[in-house]
N, C-alpha and C positions, 0 to 999 in steps of 0.2 A: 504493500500500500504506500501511497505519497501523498502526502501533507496531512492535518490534523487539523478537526474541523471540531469546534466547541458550539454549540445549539443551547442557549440561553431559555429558549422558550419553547413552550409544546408546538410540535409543528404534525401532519399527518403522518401516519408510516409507512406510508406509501410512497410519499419524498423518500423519509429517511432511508430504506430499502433499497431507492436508488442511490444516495450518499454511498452508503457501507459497503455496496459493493469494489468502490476503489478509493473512499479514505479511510484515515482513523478517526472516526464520531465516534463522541463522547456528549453524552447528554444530561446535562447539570442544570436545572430549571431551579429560580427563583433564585439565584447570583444576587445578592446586593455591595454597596459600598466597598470594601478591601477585598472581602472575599473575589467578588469580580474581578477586580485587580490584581488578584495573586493568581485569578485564574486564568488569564486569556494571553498572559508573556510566553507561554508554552505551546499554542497553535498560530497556526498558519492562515487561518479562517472561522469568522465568527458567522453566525447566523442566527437573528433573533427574530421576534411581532414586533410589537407594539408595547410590551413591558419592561424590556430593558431598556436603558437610557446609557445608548453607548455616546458618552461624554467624550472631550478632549483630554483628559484625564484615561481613563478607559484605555481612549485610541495609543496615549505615548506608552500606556502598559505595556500594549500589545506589542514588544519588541520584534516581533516572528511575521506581525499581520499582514498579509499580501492583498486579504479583498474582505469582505463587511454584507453578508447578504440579507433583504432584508425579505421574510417570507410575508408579503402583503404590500397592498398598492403607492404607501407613503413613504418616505425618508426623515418625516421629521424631530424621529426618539434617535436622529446618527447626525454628528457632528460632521456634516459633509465636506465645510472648510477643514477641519483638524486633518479630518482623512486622506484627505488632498495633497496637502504641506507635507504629507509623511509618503506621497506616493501610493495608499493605499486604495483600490478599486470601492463604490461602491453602488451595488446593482439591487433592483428591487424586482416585483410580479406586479406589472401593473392591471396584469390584466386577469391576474388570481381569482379575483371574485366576482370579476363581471356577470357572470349566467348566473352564479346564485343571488346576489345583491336582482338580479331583473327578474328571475325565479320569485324569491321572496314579495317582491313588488307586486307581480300579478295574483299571489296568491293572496296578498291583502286587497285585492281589489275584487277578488272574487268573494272573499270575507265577507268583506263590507256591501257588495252588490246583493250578495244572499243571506245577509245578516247572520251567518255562522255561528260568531259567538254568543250572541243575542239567544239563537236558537237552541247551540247549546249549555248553555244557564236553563232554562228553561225546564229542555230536559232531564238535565242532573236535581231541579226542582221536582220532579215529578210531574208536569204539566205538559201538554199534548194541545199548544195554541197553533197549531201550525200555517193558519191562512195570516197568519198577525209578523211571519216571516216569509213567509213568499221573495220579496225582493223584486230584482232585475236581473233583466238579461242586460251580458257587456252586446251584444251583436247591435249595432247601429247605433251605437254611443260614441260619443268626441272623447277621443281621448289626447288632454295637452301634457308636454313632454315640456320640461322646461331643463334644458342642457340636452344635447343631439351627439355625446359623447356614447364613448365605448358604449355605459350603461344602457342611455336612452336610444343608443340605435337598437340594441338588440332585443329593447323593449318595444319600438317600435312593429322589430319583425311581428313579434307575438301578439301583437295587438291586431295585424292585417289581419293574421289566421284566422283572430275572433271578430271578422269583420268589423272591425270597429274605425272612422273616423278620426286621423289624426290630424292635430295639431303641433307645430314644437315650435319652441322657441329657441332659437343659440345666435349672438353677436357673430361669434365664430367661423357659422358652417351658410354656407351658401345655397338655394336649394338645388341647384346641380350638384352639389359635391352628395347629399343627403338623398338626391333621387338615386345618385353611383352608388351612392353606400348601401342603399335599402333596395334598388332594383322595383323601389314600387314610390309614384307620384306620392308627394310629402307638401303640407303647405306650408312655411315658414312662415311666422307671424314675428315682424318685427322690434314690435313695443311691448312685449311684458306679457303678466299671466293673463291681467283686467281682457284685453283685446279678446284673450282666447274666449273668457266666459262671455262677455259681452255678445261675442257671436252668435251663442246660444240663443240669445232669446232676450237681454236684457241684466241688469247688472245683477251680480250674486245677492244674496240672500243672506241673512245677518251672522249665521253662523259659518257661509262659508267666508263672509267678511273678514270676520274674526280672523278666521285660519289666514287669511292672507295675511292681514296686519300684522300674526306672528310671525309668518312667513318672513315678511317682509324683515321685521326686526330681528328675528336668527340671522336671517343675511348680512344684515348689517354688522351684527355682531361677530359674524363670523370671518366677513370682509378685513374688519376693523382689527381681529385678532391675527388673520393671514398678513396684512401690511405690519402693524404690528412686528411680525417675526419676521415678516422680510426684513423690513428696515435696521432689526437687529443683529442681522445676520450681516447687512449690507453694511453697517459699522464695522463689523469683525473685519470684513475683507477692507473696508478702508483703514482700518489701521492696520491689519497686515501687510497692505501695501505701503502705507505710509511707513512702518517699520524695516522693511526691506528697501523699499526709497531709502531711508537715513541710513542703514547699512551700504548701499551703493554705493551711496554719495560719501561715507566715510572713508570708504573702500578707494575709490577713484580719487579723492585728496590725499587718502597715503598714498598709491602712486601717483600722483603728482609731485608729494614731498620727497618720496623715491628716487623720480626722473632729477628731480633740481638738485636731490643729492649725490647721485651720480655726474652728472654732468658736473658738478661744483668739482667733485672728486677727480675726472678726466679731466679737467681744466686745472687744476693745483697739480696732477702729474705730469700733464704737459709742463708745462711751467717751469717745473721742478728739472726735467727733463732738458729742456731746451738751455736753462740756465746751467746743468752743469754739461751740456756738450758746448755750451761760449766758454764756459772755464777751460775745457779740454785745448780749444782750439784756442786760445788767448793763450794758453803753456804752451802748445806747439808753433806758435807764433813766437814768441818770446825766444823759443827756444832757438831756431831758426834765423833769430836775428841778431843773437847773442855772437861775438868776436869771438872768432877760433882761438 
């Protein structure tokens, strides 16, 4: 086997399976503070989720580390600048959970359209209401997609299946890119969720209001927390730059102080030089002119 791979977090074992076939894993789940630290100077590759908080710290432990994997769509528990500075790879699955996150989606929509859980409370009550959950069919309903990404394309597909009416929304995706993506006529609505509902028939209704204006302020919050971490990130690299600036530029005035030392030094041995080959030749001059 080559290299030696530490897994910080529960990961499938079905991954892992393929891991073990050609490194050394080793699987140590819940690492915290020193412990982590004492543990990851010894392999060659880390692999975590979302509960380790592979630090800068962390990262200069890892004396061995060549790459940082991270099992899941984000980067943001891995020190991306530290890993960088040290040369160290680091790769993520962005596309891990797509089917199921769009899985999970239709399966609350078919929840909520047939009142599922409703029904089963009900049940486990001992009660037998059943036309008081009837519900909806999804087949000829709008359905708005607000992001035309990995997710919502493939929520999309599943939506035609159930004949259903789409809407999306994305700044992003153009709807020729979106018709290429999906192989099936898509209407992009330019300005927001309001546009999609308003199509329907007329402005939402007070509870789906609500849900928007939460909407709306998760986003904001959520916006405000991603700028937030950029910005703080984007300091780190301006002062690693600005830190590497002042080392250049230290670096480049020592040689500068170098060359004017050198050159001072070539110019006093010239000098030195020159001056005793006049004395050579001022003796042999002398000499030369002195009476036999």
């Amino acid at each position: 086997m080559s290299g030696r791979v530490l897994i910080t977090d529960p990961i499938a074992a079905d991954g892992l399976a393929i891991l073990e076939k050609s490194l050394d894993v080793d699987v140590r789940t819940g690492l915290k503070g020193q412990d982590l630290l004492d543990a990851v100077k010894d392999y060659d590759a880390l692999i975590v989720r979302s509960e380790t908080r592979v630090t800068a710290e962390v990262i200069a432990a890892g004396k061995k580390l060549q790459i940082i994997g991270r099992a899941g769509v984000g980067v943001d528990n891995i020190d991306v600048d530290a890993a960088t500075a040290r040369g160290i790879i680091v790769v993520n699955a962005p596309t891990g959970n797509t089917i199921s996150a769009c899985e999970l989606t239709f399966g609350l929509m078919l929840a909520m359209a047939r009142n599922i859980p409703q029904a089963h409370a009900s049940m486990h009550n001992g009660e037998w209401r059943r036309s008081e959950f009837v519900g909806v069919e999804l087949r000829g309903k709008t359905l708005g997609i607000v992001g035309l990404g990995r997710v919502g394309s493939e929520l999309a597909k599943r939506a035609r299946s159930f004949d259903m009416h789409i809407l999306a929304y994305d700044p992003f995706v153009s709807a020729d890119r979106a018709r290429a993506q999906l192989h099936e006529e898509i209407e992009r609505v330019r300005h927001g969720v309001e546009e999609m509902l308003a199509e329907q028939g007329g402005p939402p209704d007070a509870e789906i209001q609500r849900e928007l204006d939460n909407l709306r302020e998760d986003t904001r919050l959520y916006v405000k927390k991603r700028l937030r971490k950029s910005e703080k990130r984007l300091d780190h690299s301006i002062r690693k730059i600005d830190e590497r600036t002042d080392k250049l530029e230290k670096r480049l005035d020592q040689v500068e102080a170098d060359r004017q030392a050198a050159e001072y030094r070539i110019h006093s041995d010239t000098e030195r030089m020159l001056d005793g080959l006049l004395e050579e030749v001022r003796a042999i001059a002398d000499l030369l002119t002195r009476d036999p």
